[in-house]
C-alpha positions in Angstrom: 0.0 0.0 0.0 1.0 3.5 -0.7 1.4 5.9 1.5 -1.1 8.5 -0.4 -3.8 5.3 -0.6 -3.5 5.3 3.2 -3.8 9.0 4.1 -7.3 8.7 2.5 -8.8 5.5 4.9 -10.5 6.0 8.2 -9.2 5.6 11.6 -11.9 2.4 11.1 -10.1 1.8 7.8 -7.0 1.8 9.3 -7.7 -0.3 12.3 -9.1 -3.0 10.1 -6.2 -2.9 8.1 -3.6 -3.1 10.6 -5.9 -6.5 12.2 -5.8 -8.0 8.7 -2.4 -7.4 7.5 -0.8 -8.4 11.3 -2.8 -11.7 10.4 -1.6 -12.3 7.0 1.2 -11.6 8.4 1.5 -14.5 10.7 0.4 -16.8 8.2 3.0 -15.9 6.5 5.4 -16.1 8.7 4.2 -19.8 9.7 4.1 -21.1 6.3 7.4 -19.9 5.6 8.6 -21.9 8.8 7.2 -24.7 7.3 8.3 -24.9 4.2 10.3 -22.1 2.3 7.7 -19.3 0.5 8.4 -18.3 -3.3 9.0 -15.1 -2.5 10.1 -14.5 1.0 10.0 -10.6 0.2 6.5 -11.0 1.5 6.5 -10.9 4.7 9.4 -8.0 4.8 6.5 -6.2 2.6 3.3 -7.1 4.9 6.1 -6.1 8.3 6.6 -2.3 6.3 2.9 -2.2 5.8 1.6 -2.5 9.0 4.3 -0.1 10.0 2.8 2.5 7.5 -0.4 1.6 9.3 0.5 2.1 12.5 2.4 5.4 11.6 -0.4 7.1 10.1 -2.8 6.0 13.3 -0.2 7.4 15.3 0.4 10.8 13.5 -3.8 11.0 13.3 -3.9 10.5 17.4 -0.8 12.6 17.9 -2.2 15.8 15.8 -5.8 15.1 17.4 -4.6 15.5 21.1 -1.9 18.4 19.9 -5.2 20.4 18.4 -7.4 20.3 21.6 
């Protein structure tokens, strides 16, 4: 995901995200365990995009509580 394709989601958005991608995630990370994946790239992908996630909620939370 891109970062401008995350700026426009929700906080809901987001959270849903972050909940679906930390599970694919551990799939991933379990089936590679088991046997090797085709492209292992994967799951250093999924890890950077539920840091974007997590970023973006972040910044959102951080710039709600600065504005009150």
């Amino acid at each position: 995901m891109k970062t401008k394709e995350i700026k426009e989601l929700t906080d809901k958005e987001l959270l849903e995200w972050i909940d679906n991608e930390t599970v694919h995630y551990t799939k991933l990370r379990l089936n590679h365990a088991i046997s090797p994946l085709d492209n292992p790239n994967q799951i250093k992908e999924t890890r950077r995009n539920i840091a974007r996630l997590k970023t973006e909620l972040r910044q959102r939370q951080f710039a709600e509580k600065t504005s009150k």
